[in-house]
C-alpha positions as CSV (number, residue, x, y, z in Angstrom):
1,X,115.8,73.6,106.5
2,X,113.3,73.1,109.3
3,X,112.7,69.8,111.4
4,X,109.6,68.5,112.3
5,X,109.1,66.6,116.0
6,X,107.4,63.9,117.7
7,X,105.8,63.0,114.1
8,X,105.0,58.9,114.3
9,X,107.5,56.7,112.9
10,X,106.1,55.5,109.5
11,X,106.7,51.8,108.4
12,X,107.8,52.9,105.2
13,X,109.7,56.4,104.4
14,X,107.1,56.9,101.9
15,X,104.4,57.3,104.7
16,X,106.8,60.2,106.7
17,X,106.7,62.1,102.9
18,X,102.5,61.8,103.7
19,X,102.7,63.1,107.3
20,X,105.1,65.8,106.2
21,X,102.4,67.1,103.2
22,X,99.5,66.4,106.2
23,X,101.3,69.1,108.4
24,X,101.5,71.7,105.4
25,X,98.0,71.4,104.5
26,X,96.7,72.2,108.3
27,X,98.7,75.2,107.6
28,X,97.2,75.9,104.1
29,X,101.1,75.5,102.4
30,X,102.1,74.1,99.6
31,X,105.9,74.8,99.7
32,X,108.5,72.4,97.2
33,X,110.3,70.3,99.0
34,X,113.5,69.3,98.5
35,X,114.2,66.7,100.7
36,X,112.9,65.0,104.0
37,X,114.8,62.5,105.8
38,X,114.3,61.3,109.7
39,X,117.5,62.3,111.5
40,X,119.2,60.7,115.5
41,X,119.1,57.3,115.9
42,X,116.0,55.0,116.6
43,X,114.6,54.1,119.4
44,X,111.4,52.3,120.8
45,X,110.1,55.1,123.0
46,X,110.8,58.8,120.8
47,X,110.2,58.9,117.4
48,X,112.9,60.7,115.5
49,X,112.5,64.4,114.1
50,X,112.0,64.7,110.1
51,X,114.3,67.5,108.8
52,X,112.7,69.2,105.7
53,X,114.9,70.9,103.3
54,X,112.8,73.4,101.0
55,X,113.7,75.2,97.7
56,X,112.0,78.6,99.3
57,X,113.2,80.2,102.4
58,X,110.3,82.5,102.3
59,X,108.1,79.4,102.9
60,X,110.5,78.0,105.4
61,X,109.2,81.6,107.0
62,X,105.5,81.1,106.8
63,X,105.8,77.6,108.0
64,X,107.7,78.5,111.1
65,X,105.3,81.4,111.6
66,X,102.1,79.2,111.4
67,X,103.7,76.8,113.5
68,X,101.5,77.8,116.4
69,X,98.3,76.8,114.8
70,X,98.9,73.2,115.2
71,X,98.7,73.8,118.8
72,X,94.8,73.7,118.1
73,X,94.5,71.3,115.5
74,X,93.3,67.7,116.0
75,X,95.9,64.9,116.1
76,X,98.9,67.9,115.6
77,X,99.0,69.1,119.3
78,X,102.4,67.4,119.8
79,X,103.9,68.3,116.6
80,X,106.5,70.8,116.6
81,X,108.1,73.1,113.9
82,X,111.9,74.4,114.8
83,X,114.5,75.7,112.3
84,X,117.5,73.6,111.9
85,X,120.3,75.5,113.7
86,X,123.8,74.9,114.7
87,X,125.2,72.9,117.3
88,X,126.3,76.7,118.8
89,X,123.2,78.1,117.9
90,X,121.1,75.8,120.3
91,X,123.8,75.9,122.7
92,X,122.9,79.6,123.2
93,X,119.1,79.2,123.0
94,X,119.2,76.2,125.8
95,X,120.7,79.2,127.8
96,X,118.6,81.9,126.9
97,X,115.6,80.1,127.5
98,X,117.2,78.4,131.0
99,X,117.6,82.2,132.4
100,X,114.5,83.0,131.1
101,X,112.9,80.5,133.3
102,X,115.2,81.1,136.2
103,X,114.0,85.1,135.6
104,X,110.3,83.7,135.6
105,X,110.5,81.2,138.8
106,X,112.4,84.9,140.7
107,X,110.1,87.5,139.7
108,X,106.9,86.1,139.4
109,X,105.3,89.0,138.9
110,X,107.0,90.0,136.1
111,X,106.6,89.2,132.6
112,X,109.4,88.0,130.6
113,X,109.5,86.9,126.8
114,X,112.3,86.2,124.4
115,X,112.3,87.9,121.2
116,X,115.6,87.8,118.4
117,X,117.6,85.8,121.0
118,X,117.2,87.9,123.9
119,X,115.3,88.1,127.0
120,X,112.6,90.8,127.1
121,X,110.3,92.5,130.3
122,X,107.8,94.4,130.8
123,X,108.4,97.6,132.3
């Protein structure tokens, strides 16, 4: 399972289903989907994330992978790809990645990166 972010909030969940199969085909996927259903409640000023459920974890892998390349593609720039994780699980990321920038705004002359969870420097 994977959710997508900041994708528009379609009229009808038929349309969501078409901007889900839009993202995969900027990243030349065709993966089986399972399910997709937005998630949170709704609001006027944040559109909710879409989690995807898909029958292959190997192309829950290649999606996540490709993610990056919508960075560069028109009218996908604010469309983001994260694994669906526990409620501990992004507990420990928000951490990670708040001493990471803490590490980053201290030594700016270092580099720092996280990789499997944990923070990484160059030498």
């Amino acid at each position: 399972q994977w959710y997508q972010r900041r994708v528009p909030e379609a009229v009808v969940s038929t349309q969501s289903t078409g901007r889900v199969k839009k993202v995969f085909s900027k990243l030349d996927c065709d993966p089986a989907v399972t399910s997709s259903t937005r998630v949170g409640k709704k609001t006027e000023t944040r559109p909710r994330p879409i989690k995807v459920t898909l029958e292959r974890r190997e192309d829950l892998l290649l999606l996540l992978k490709k993610a990056k390349l919508l960075r560069q593609a028109e009218g996908f720039r604010t469309v983001y790809l994260s694994p669906d994780l526990s409620r501990e699980e992004r507990e420990e990321s928000t951490r990670v990645y708040q001493t990471l920038k803490r590490l980053r705004r201290d030594n700016p002359g270092r580099r720092y990166w996280v990789r499997e969870g944990s923070i990484m420097c160059d030498v």
